[in-house]
C-alpha positions in Angstrom: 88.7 111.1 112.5 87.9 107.2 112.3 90.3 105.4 113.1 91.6 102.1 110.6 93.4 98.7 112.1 96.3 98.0 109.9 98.8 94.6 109.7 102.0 95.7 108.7 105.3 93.5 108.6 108.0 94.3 110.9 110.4 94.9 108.6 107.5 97.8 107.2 107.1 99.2 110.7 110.7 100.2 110.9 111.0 101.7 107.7 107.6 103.8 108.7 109.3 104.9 112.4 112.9 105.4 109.9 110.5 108.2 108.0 108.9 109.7 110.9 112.4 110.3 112.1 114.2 111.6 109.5 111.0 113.8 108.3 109.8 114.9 111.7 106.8 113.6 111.5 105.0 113.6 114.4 103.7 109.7 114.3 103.1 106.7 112.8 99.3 107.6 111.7 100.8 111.3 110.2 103.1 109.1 107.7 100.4 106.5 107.0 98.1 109.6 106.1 100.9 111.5 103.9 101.8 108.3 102.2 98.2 107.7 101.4 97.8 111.4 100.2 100.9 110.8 98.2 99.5 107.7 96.6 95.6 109.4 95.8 97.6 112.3 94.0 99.6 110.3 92.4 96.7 107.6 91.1 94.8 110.3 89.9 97.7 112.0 87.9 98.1 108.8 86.4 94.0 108.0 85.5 94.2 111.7 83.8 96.7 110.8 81.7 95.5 109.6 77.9 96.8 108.5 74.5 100.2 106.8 73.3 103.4 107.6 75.6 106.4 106.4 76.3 107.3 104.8 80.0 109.7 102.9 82.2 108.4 100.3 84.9 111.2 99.0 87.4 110.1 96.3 89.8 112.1 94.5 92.5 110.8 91.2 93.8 112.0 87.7 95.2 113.5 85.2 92.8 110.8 82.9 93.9 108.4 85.2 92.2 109.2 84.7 88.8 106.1 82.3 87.2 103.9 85.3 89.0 105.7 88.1 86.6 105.6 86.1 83.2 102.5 85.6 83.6 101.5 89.0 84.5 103.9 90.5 81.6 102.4 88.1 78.5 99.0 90.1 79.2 100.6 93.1 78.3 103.2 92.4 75.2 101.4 94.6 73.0 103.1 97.6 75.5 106.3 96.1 76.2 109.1 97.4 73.9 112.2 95.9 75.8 112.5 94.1 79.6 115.8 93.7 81.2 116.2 91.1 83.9 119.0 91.5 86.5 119.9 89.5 89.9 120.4 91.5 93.0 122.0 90.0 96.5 119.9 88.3 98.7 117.7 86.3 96.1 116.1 89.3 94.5 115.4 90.6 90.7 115.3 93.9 89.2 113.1 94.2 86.3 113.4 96.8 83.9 110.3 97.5 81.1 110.5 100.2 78.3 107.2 100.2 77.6 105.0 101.9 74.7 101.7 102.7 73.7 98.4 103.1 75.4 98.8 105.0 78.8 96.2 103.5 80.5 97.2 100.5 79.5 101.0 100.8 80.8 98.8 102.0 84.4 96.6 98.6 84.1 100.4 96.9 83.8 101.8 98.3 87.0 98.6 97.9 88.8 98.5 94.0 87.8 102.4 93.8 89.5 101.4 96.4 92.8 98.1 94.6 93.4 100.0 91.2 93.1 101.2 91.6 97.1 104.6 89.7 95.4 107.0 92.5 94.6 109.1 94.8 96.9 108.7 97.9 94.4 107.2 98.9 91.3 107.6 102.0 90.0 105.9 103.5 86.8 107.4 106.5 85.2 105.7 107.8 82.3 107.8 110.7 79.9 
């Protein structure tokens, strides 16, 4: 098995150890690997997928963030149907986007926001 150096925040360390012990894993490396299984299954699922569909994408990121998801989000107007904008505590947003049309290019969309490194969650969910 070869073996991969990762950085990872503290705050992302104890939320991997907070798995491991709830789920029994065994170690750090057996939930890296399961998360990274989890998110190969789940990228392919998503580059099978074709045609017009329906979808919701719900990000959480800072407030300081903002300029970072406008411009991201005027790339993609053609998709997005409706986008609701809430504050949460602590200087964070939740954004809400019903989005329609293209599948691949709602998957492009939440790609653009998880590949940014700026938001604390995305989440696409395609119907």
């Amino acid at each position: 098995m070869v073996i991969v150096s990762v950085s990872l925040s503290e705050k992302l360390l104890e939320e991997i150890d907070s798995i491991k012990n709830e789920m029994g894993f065994s170690g750090r490396s057996d939930v890296i690997r399961a998360s990274a299984r989890m998110l190969i299954a789940d990228n392919k699922e998503k580059s099978a997928m074709s045609g017009d569909t329906d979808s919701l994408l719900t990000l959480i990121h800072s407030q300081d963030v903002e300029d970072k998801v406008t411009e991201i989000k005027h790339d993609y107007e053609d998709i997005i149907s409706t986008q609701i904008h809430s504050h949460l505590k602590e200087h964070k947003c939740l954004e809400i986007f019903i989005l329609d049309g293209n599948v691949h290019r709602m998957y492009q969309l939440a790609k653009s926001f998880q590949t940014s490194r700026k938001m604390d969650y995305v989440k696409l969910t395609v119907v």
